[in-house]
C-alpha positions in Angstrom: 0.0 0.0 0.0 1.1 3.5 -0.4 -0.3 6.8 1.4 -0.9 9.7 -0.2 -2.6 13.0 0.6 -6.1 13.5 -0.4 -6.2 16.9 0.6 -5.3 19.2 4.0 -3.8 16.7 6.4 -5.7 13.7 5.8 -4.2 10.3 4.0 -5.7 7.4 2.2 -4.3 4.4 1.3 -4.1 3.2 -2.4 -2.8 -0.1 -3.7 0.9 0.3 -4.5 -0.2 -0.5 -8.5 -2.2 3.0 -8.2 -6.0 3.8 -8.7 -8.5 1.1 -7.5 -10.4 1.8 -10.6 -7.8 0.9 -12.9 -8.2 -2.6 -14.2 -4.6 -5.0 -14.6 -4.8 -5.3 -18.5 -4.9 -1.6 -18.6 -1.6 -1.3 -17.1 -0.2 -4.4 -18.9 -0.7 -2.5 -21.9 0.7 0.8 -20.9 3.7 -0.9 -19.6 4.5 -3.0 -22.3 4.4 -0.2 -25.2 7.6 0.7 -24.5 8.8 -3.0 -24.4 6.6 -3.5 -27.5 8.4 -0.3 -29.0 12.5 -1.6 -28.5 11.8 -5.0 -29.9 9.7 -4.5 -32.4 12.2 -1.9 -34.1 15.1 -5.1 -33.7 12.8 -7.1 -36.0 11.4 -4.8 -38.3 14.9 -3.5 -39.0 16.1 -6.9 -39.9 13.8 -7.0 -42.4 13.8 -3.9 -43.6 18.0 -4.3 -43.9 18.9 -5.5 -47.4 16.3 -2.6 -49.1 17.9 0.1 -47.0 21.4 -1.5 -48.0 20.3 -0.6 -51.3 18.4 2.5 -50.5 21.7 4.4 -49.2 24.0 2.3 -50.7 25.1 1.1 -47.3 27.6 -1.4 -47.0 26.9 -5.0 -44.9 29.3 -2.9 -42.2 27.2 0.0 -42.3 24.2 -2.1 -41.6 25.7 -3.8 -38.7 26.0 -0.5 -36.6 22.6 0.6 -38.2 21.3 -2.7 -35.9 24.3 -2.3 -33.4 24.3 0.7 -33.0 21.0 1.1 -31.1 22.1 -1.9 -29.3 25.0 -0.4 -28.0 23.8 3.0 -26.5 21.0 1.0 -25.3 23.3 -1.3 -23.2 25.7 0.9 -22.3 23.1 3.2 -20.8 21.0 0.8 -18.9 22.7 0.6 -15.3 22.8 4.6 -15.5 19.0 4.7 -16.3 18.3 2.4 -13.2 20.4 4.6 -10.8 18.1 7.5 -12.4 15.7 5.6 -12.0 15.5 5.0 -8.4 17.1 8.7 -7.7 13.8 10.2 -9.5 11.1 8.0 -9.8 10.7 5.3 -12.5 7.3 6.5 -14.1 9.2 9.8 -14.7 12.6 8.6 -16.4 9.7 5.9 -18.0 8.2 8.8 -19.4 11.6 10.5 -20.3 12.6 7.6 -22.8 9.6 7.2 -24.3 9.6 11.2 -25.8 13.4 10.2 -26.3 12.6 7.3 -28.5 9.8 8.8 -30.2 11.6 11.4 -31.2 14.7 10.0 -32.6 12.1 7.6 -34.4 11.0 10.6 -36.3 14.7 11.3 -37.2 15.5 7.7 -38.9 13.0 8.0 -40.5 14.0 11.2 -42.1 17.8 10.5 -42.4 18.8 11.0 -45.9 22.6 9.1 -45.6 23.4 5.9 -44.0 25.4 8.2 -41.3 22.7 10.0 -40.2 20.3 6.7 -39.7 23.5 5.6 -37.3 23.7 8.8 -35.4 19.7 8.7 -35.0 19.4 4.8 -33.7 22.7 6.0 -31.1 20.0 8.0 -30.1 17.3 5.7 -30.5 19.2 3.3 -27.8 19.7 5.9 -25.6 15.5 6.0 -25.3 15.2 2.4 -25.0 17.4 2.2 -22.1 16.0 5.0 -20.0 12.4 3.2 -20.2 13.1 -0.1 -20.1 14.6 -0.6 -16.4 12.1 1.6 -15.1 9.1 -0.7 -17.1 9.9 -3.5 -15.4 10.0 -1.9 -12.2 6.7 -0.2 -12.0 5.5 -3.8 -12.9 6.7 -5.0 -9.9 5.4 -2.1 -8.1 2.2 -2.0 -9.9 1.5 -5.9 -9.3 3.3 -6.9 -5.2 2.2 -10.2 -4.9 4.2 -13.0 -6.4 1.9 -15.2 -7.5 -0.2 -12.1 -9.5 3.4 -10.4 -10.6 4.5 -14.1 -11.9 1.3 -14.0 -14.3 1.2 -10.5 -15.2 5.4 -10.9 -16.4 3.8 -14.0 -18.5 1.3 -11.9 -20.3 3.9 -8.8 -20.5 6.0 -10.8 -22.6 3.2 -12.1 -24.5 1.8 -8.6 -25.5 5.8 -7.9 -26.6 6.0 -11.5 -27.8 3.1 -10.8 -30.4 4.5 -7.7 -31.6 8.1 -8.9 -32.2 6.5 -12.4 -34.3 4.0 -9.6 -36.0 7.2 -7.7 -36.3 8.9 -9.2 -39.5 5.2 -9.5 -41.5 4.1 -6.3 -40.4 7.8 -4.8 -41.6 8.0 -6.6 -44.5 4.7 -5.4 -45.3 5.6 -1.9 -44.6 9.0 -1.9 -46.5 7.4 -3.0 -49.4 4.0 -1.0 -49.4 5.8 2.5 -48.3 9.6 2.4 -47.9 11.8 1.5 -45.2 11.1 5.0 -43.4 7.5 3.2 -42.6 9.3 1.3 -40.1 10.5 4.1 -37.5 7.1 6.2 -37.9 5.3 3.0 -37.0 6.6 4.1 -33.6 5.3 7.2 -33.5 1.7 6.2 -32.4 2.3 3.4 -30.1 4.8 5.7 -28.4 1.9 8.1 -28.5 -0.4 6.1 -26.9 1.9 4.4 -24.4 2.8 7.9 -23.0 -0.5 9.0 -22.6 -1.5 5.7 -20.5 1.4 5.6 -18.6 1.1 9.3 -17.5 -3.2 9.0 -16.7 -3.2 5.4 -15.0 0.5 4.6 -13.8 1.1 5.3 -9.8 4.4 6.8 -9.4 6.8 4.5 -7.9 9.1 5.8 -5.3 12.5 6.9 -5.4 15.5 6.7 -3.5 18.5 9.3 -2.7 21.0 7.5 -4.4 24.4 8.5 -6.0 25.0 8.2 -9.4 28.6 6.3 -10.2 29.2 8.7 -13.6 32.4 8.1 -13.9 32.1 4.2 -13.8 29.2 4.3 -16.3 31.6 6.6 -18.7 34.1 3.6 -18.2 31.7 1.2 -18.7 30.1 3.1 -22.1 33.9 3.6 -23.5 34.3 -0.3 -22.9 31.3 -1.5 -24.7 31.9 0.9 -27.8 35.7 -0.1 -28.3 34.6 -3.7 -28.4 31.5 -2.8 -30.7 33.8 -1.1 -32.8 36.4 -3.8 -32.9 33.7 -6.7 -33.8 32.1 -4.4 -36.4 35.0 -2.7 -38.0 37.3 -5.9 -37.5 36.1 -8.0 -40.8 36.4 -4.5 -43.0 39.3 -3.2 -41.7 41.4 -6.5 -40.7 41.7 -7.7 -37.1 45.0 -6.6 -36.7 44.5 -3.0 -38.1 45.7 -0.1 -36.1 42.4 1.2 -35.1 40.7 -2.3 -34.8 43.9 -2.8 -32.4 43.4 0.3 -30.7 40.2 -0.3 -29.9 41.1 -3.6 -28.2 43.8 -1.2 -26.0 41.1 1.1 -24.8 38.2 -1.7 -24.2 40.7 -3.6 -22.0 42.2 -0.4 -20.4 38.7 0.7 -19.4 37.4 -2.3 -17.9 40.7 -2.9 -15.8 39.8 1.2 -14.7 36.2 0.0 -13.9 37.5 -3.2 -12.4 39.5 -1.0 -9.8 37.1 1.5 -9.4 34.2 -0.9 -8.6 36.5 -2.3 -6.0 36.9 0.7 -3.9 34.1 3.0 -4.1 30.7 2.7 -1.9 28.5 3.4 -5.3 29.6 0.8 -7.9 27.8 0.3 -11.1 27.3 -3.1 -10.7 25.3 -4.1 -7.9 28.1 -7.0 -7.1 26.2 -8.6 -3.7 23.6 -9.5 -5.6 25.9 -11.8 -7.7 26.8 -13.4 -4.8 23.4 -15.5 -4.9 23.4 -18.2 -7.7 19.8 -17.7 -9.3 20.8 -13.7 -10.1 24.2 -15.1 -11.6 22.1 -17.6 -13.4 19.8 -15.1 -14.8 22.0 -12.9 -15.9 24.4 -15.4 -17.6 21.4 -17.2 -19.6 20.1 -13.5 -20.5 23.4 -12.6 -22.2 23.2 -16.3 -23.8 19.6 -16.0 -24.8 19.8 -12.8 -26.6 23.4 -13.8 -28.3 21.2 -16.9 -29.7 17.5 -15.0 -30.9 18.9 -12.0 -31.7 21.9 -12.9 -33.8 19.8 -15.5 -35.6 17.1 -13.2 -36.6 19.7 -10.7 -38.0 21.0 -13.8 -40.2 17.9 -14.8 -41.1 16.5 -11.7 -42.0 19.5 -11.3 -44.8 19.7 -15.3 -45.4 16.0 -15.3 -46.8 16.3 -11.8 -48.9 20.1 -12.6 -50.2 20.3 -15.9 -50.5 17.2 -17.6 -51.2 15.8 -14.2 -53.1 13.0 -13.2 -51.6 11.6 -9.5 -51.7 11.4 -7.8 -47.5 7.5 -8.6 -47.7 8.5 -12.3 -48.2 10.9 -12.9 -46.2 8.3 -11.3 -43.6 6.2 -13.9 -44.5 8.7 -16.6 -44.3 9.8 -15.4 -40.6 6.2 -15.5 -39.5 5.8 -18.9 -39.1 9.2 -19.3 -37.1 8.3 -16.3 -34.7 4.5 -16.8 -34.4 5.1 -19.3 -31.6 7.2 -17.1 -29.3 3.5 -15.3 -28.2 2.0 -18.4 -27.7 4.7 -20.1 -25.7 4.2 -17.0 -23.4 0.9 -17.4 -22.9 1.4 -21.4 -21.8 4.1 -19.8 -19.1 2.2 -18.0 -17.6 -0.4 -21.2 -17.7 2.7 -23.2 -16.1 4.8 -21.3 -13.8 3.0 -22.5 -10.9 3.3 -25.8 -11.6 7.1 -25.7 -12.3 10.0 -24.2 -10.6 11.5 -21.4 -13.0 14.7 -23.3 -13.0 13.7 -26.3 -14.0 11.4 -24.5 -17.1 14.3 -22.7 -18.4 16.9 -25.7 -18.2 14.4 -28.0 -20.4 13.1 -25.2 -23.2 17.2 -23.5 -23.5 18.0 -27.8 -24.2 15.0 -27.8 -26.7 15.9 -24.3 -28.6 19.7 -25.6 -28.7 19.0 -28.8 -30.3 16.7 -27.1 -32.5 18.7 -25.0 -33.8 22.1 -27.9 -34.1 19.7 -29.2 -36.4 20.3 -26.8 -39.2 23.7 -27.2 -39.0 23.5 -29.4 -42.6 21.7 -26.3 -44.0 22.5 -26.1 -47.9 20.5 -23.9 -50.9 18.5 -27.3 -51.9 17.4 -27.3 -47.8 13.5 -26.9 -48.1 11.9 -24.1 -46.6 10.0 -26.1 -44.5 12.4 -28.0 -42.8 14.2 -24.1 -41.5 10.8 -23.1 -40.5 9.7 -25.9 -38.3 13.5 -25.8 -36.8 13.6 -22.3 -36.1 10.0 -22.6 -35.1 10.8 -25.2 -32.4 13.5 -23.0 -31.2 11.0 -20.1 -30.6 8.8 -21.7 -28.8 11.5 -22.2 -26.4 12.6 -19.2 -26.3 9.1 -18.1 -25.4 9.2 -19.8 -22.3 12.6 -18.3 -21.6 12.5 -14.9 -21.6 9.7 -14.8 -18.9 10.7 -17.7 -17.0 14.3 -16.0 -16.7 13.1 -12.2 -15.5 11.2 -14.0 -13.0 13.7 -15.7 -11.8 15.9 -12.2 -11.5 13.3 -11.1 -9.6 12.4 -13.7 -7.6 16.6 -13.4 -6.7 16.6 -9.9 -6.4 13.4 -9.5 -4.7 11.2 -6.3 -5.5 13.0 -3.9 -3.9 15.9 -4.4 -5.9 13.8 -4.3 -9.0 15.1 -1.1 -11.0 18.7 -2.3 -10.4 17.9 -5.7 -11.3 15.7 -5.1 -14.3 19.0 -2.9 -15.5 21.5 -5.4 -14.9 19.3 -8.0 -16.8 18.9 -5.9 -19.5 22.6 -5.0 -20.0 23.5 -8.4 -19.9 21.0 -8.4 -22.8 22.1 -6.2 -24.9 25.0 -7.1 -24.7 24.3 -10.8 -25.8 22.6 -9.0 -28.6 25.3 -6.7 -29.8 27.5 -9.2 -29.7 25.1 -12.2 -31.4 24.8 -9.5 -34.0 28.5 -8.7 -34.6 29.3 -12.4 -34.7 26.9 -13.2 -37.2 28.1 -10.1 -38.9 31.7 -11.6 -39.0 30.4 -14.7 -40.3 28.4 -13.9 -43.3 31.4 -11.2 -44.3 34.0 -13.9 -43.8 32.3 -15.9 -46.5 30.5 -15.6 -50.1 28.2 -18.5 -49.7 24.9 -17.8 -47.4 24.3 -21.0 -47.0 27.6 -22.3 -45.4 27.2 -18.5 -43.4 23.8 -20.0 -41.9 25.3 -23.0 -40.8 27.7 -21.8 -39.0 25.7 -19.2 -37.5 23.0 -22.5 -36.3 26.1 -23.6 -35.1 26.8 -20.4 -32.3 23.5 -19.9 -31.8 22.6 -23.7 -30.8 25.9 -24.1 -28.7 24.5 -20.7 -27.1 21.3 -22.3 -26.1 23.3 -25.3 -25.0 25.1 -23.5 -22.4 22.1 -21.6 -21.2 20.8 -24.5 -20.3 23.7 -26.0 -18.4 24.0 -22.4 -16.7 20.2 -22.6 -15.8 20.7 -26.0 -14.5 23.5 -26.1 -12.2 22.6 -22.2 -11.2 18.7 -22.0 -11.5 17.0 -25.2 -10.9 19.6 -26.7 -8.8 19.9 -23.9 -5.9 16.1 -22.8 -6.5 14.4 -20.6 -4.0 17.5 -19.4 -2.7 17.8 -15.2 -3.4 20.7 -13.2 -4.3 19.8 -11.0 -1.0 19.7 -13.8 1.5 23.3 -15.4 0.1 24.4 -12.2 0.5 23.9 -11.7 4.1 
């Protein structure tokens, strides 16, 4: 419950989610448009990449920090947007990213050179990460009781689920009907909308007097661009070029500063005791994993179908549907599940499932039918539909809700970062070679391995020490 005034000196008492009046779908929905908003634009961009290859004569480099890009400033920026987060209030630095992101949405689309459509999706990331920390924490807030919270993160990620399958379709759709500007102005009115809910029927969470570690997030934002720039730039330039080298100096040099830093200062960046307890670890580590494995694939895929196999962006939309389709559903049966299974033991079994999925395209060649990459990929998804819920409950379950806006940040990093890197690795494979289809195979290869590992890491970290929370090992 929180108390606020009602006038003069008298108090009420309003259920920590806000009004009475407002009902839980209703702030579902307002919570998830930002969510909705940051994946939707991974997957429609995917689609949308060979045509605005050829649009502004972009090179596959380019296009890599057109994806990457807004990856990185999105990662690098999320364990600063939780500090501001709990120093402000998470519905207002909610609020913040969303006008950020809507409006840098509005300059991609208008970006004439393939420069400018970087320089806007840097600024695109930056959004991202200011609301999507604080969205996960005004869920918690909004919805205290465990049982209620588990569901409600089930159909969260369904409602963003939906939109990221819909994604590639609706893109392809787009890209084809109006151009690839379509895609960053279909932003513009679920950013609308999500804004105007948030701000009428969200209760403000509240914040905490907390310091802001700036110069450890500078360290930790010059890391994470050096070693973007050195797995982008490497394949063009050659890994041991002088700036690709250089880069590898300054990423190392600044995480040995942050290293020392975090060792000696009261406000780190990284909330380390929290690592101490094995489900947070676990969460984290099959986050990075997870997002390394979806992400990276659907950047391949999204190029695979359009360059190799010569399909236009509307059908290779349609040809991504069936594969992604099941990711909504699969959320929907979590949130059916959850209480029947320990979170552990859900993401151990579906991360084994996705891997060996996705090993079995491995033997992928041009004469491969269609089919056969659908129902594989398919298989994978639905997986990974019971993964990415199952894990953020189990960071918060480990973190418990009052760590909440730290957690949700350090989740999210972790992330990102799987996905800038899933996408630079793919990016190095398809440049290192001329033939898609031996590309794709190796790139089943990382992303089933990925899986793999995520599984083993849910296992002996997850399931294993279940019930235990990163707060209680750490006192």
């Amino acid at each position: 419950m929180t108390t606020v005034r009602t006038g003069g000196a008298q108090t009420a008492e309003v259920p920590a989610g806000g009004r009475r009046d407002v009902p839980s779908g209703v702030k579902i929905t307002a919570l998830a448009t930002g969510f909705v908003m940051a994946t939707l634009d991974v997957t429609v961009v995917n689609v949308a990449g060979a045509t605005i290859q050829e649009s502004l004569d972009t090179t596959l480099t380019q296009l890599t920090w057109i994806v990457d890009g807004y990856v990185l400033t999105f990662a690098s920026l999320l364990m600063l947007a939780g500090g501001l987060a709990n120093r402000i209030g998470a519905k207002t630095v909610y609020l913040w990213g969303m006008g950020v992101f809507f409006l840098a949405s509005l300059a991609c689309a208008l970006a004439p050179t393939a420069e400018t459509l970087i320089a806007a999706r840097l600024v695109q990331g930056a959004g991202a990460a200011l609301f999507m920390p604080s969205s996960l924490s005004l869920l918690v807030f909004s919805f205290p009781e465990k049982r209620q919270r588990t569901r409600m993160l089930g159909l969260w990620s369904a409602i963003v689920a939906t939109s990221s399958g819909l994604g590639p379709t609706v893109g392809g759709l787009m890209v084809s009907a109006f151009g690839w500007e379509s895609i960053f102005l279909l932003n513009l009115p679920i950013g609308a909308i999500g804004m105007a809910m948030t701000y009428r029927y969200i209760a403000a969470a509240e914040s905490r007097a907390t310091r802001l570690a700036v110069p450890g997030h500078l360290l930790w934002i010059v890391a994470l661009a050096a070693v973007s720039f050195a797995l982008i730039e490497g394949p063009q330039l050659g890994w041991t070029a002088g700036p690709v080298l250089t880069a590898y100096a300054v990423a190392v040099t600044a995480a040995a500063l942050l290293a020392l830093r975090e060792r000696r200062v009261t406000n780190p960046v990284m909330p380390w005791q929290l690592f101490r307890g094995p489900g947070f670890t676990g969460a984290n580590l099959v986050g990075f994993l997870f997002n390394f494995a979806l992400f990276g694939s659907t950047f391949m895929l999204g190029l695979y179908f359009q360059h190799a196999r010569g399909a236009t962006p509307f059908q290779a939309g349609l040809e991504l549907l069936p594969m992604t389709i099941f990711f909504p559903v699969a959320n929907i049966v979590y949130a059916r599940i959850s209480a029947r299974f320990s979170n552990g033991t859900l993401l151990t079994a579906f991360l084994l499932l996705a891997g060996a999925a996705s090993l079995s395209m491995v033997t992928i060649t041009a004469s491969t039918p269609y089919w056969v990459v659908a129902v594989a990929v398919g298989v994978a998804n639905i997986g990974a539909g019971i993964i990415s819920p199952g894990m953020t409950a189990a960071l918060v379950d480990a973190a418990g809700p009052e760590n909440a806006n730290v957690a949700g940040s350090v989740l999210n990093a972790n992330r990102q970062i799987g996905s800038l890197v899933g996408i630079a690795a793919m990016g190095v494979v398809l440049h290192s070679t001329s033939d898609w289809d031996h590309g794709a195979a190796i790139s089943f290869l990382a992303v089933g391995l990925a899986y793999l590992l995520g599984g083993l890491s849910a296992w002996r970290l997850i399931a294993r020490p279940e019930g235990r929370s990163a707060v209680t090992a750490a006192t």
